[in-house]
C-alpha positions in Angstrom: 0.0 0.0 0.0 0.9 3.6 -0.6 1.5 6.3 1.5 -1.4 8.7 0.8 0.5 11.6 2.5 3.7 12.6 0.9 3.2 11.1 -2.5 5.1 13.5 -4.2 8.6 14.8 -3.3 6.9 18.1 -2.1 4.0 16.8 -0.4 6.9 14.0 1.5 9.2 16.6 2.2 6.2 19.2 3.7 5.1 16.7 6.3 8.9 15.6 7.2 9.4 18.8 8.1 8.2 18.4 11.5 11.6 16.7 11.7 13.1 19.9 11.4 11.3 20.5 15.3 12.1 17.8 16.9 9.9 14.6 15.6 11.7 11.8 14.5 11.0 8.0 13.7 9.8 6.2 15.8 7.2 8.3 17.7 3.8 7.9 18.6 2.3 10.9 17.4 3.3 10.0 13.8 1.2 6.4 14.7 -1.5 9.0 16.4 -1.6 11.4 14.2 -1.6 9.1 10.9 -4.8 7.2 12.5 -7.1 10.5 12.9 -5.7 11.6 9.2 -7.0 8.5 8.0 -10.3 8.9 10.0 -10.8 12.0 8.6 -10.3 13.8 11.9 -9.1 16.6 10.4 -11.8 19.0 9.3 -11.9 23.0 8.1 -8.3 22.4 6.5 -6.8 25.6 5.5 -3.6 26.4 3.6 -2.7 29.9 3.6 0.4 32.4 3.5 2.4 31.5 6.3 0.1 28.7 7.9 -1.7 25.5 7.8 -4.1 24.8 10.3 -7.3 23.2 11.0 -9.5 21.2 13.2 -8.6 17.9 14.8 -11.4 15.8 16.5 -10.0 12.9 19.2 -11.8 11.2 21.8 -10.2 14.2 24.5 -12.3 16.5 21.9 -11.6 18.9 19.0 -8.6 21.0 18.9 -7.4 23.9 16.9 -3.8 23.0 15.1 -1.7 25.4 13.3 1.9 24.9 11.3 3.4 28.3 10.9 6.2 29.3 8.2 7.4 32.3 6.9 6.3 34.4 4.3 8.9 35.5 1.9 8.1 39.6 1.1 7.4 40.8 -2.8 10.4 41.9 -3.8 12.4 38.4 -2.5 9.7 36.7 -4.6 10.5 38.9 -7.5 14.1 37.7 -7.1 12.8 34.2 -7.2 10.9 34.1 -9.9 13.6 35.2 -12.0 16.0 32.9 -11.0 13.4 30.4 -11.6 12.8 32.0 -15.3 16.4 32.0 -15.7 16.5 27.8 -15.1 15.2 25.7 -18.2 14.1 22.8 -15.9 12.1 24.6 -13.4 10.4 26.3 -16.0 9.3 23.1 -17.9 8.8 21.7 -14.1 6.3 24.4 -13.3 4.4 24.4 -16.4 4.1 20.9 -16.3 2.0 21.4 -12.9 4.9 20.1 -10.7 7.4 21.4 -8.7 11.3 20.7 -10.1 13.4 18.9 -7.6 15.8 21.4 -8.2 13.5 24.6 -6.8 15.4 25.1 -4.0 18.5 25.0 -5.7 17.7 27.6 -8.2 15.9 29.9 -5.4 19.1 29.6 -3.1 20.4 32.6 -5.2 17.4 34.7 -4.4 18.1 33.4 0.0 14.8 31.4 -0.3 13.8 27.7 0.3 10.3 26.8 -0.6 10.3 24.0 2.3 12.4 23.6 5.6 15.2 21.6 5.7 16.4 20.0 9.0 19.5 21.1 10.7 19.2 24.5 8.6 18.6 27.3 11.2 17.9 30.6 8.8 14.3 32.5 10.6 12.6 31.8 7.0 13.1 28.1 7.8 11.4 27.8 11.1 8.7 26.4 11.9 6.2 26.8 15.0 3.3 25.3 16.1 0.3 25.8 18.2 -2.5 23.5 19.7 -5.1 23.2 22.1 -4.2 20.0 23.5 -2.7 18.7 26.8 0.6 18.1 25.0 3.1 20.5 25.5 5.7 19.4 22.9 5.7 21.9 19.7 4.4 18.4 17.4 1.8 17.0 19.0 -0.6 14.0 17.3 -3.1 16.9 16.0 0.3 19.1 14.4 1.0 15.7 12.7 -2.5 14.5 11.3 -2.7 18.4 10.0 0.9 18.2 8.7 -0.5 14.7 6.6 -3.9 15.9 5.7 -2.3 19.3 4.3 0.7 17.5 2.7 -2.0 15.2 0.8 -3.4 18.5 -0.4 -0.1 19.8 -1.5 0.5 16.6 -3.3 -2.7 17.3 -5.5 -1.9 21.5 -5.5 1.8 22.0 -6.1 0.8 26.1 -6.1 0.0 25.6 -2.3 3.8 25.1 -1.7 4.4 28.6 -3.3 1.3 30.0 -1.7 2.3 29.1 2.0 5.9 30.7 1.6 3.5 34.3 0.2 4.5 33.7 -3.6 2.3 33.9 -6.4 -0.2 31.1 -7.2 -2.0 32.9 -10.6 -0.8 32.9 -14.3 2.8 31.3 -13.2 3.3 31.2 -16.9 3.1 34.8 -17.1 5.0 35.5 -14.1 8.0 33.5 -15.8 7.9 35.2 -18.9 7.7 38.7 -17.1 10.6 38.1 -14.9 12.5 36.7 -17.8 12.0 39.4 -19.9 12.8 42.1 -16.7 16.5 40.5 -16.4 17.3 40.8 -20.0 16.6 43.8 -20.1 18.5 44.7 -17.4 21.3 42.7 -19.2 21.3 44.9 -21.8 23.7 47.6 -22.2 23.1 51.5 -21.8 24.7 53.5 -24.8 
């Protein structure tokens, strides 16, 4: 059987992230936390700039969970998407409907990573968490089962990834070509 959370490399490396706070194999709330995903205990899933949060129902009751991220500002977005105009694969990648593998290669130039990496301590990596439950560790069971649900959702909607880190979701297509065409002519010479 397949994992239904984390099916792509984005979606995988979204959810992993927890890792990045202190939750590592093997640990109960991953077991916890993958049972009320896949009971549907998650409801009112959102997926905005800078956080993921829902509701989580368990037999202690329903608690509000939230993943926060850091946005990256407009003109660090700009940056990106012209490094990411600038790199053949990413732009076949992205209007394929799929993130490259390489995306956080390319946007490294521009000080951006679209997901955390673990043992990387820059402030737009970090991740914090809050929920209403007993459990006082930053990933609790609820944290995970939101982390799944909204990494299953990020394995359908690649744009999510861009949207939780504040970048642009609309006419990426368009975006590229923009950007593209902004740095040549910046390239160009003045007479």
């Amino acid at each position: 059987m397949s994992d239904p959370y984390g099916k792509t490399w984005w979606g995988r490396k979204w959810w992993r992230a927890l890792e990045t706070i202190g939750l590592n194999y093997p640990d109960q709330r991953i077991v916890k936390g993958r049972a009320l995903a896949g009971q549907g205990a998650v409801a009112d899933l959102s997926i905005e700039p800078g956080v993921v949060s829902g509701r989580v129902a368990d037999t202690a009751g329903v608690f509000e969970a939230a993943i926060r991220i850091p946005v990256y500002d407009t003109s660090t977005w700009t940056e990106g998407m012209t490094a990411l105009s600038l790199s053949p694969s990413s732009v076949a990648g992205l209007l394929a409907g799929r993130l490259p593998k390489r995306i956080d290669d390319v946007l490294a130039g521009a000080g951006m990573r679209l997901l955390p990496k673990k043992y990387v301590t820059e402030p737009h990596n970090r991740i914090t968490t809050s929920c209403g439950c007993a459990d006082n560790r930053e990933v609790c069971a609820h944290i995970m089962a939101v982390s799944l649900v909204s990494a299953a959702k990020m394995d359908q909607d690649p744009w999510l990834v861009l949207l939780l880190r504040g970048g642009p979701t609309g006419d990426l297509a368009g975006r590229l070509r923009a950007a593209r065409l902004a740095s040549m002519s910046a390239a160009e010479p003045v007479d």
